[in-house]
N, C-alpha and C positions, 0 to 999 in steps of 0.2 A: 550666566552671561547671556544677553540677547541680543541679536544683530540680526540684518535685514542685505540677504543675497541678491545681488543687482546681476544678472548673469543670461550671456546668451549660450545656447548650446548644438553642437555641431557633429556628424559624424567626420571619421578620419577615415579619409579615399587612402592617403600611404603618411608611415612614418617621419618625420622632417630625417635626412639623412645623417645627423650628426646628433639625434638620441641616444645615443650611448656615451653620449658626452655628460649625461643627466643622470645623477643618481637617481633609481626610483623609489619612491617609499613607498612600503608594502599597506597597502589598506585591508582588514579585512572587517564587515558590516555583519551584523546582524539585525532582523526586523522583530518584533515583539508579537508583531498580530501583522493579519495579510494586507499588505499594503495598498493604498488605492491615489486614486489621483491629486488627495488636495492634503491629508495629512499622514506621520507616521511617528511611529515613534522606532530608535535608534539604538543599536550601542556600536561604539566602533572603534578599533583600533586603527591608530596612524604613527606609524613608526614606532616609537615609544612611550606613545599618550595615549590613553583611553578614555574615552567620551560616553557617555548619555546625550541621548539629542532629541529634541522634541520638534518638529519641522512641522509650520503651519502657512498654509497661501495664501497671498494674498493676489500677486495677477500670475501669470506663466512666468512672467519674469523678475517678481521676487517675492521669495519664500521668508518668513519669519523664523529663526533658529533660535532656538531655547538649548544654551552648550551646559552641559555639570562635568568638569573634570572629576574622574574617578580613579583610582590605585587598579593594577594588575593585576587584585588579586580579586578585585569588585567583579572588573572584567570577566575574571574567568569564572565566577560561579555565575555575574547574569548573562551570558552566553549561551549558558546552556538551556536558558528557555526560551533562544530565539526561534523561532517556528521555520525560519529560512537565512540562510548565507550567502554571504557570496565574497571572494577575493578578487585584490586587483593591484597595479604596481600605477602607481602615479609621478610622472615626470611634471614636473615645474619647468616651463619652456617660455623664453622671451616671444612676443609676438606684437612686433610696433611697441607703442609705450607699455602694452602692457605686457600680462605677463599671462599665462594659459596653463590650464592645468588640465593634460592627458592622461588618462586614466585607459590603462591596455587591461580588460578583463583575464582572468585563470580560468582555470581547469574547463567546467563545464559550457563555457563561454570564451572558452583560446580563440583569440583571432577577432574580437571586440574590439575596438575602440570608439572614443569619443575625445571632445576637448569642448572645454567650459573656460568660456572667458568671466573677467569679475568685472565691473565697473562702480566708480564712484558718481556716477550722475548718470541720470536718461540721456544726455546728449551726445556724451564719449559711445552711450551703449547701441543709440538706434545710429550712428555716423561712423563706426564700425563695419570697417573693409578686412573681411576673410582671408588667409593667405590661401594660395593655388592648394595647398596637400589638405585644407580642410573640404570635406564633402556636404552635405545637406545641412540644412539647420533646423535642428529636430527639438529648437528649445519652447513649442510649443504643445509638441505629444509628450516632450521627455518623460516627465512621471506617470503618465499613462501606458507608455512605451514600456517604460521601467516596470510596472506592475508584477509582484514578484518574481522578480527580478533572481531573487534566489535559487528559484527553482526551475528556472527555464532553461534549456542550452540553448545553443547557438542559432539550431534548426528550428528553433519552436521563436526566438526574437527573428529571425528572417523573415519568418513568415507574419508575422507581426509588419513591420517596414513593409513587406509587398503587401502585403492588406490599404495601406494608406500611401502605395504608390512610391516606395522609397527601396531602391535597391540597395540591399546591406552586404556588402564581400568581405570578407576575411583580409585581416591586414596582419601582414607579416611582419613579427618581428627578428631581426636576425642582429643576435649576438658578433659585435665583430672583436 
């Protein structure tokens, strides 16, 4: 399947306070070869679905994705030649008509977040009003920001963001 990501991208200053209203579904990524700014290749788990992904650009703000549904068991043997990781719990959040998908990084990256809105036309996408709790809009470094992405903690993407003038704080999540 191939579709074409219309999508702005944003840090998260704090949680909307009723996230735990959200189930999150667990993602976890793997990269093939080291990642750079304009293409990669993919495999991914989303909840219960496993993915091959082929991600090629065409402006900062949208990517061309090449999807192959694959079996669990595909997953787990091409996994292990992914050269880098990485985990993260993704909430599905109402945001005006649309809808926002926040993604709270794991382990070596606790304290991450981000949220990607999708659009169906450039018009809904550049007339697009941010609510208060989203922070910068990082949808023009994103994949460069992201550059292995697997491998970095928290303190090595900080300093990243302060390089190009973007202050990155830790955003708590609290279980209630």
């Amino acid at each position: 399947m191939k579709q074409t990501e219309r999508e702005r991208v944003f840090l998260v200053k704090e949680l909307p306070s009723d996230i735990n209203k959200y189930k999150p579904i667990p993602i976890s990524v793997g990269d093939f070869f080291e990642s750079n700014s304009t293409d990669a290749l993919k495999i991914k788990q989303k909840g219960d679905d496993y993915y091959l992904i082929k991600k090629e650009t065409n402006t900062a703000h949208e990517r061309e994705e090449h999807i192959i549904n694959i079996k669990e068991g595909e997953f787990n043997a091409l996994i292990k030649c992914a050269v880098q990781f990485h985990r993260k719990n993704r909430y599905i959040y109402p945001c005006g008509k649309h809808s926002c998908e926040i993604d709270y990084y794991l382990d070596r990256l606790d304290g991450y977040a981000r949220a990607e809105v999708e659009f169906d036309n450039n018009e809904d996408m550049f007339n697009f009003t941010p609510p208060e709790w989203f922070g910068s809009e990082i949808t023009e470094i994103n994949h460069e920001i992201h550059e292995n992405l697997g491998k970095v903690t928290f303190g090595e993407l900080k300093e990243r963001y302060r390089q190009r003038g973007i202050t990155l704080n830790k955003v708590l999540f609290v279980n209630k």
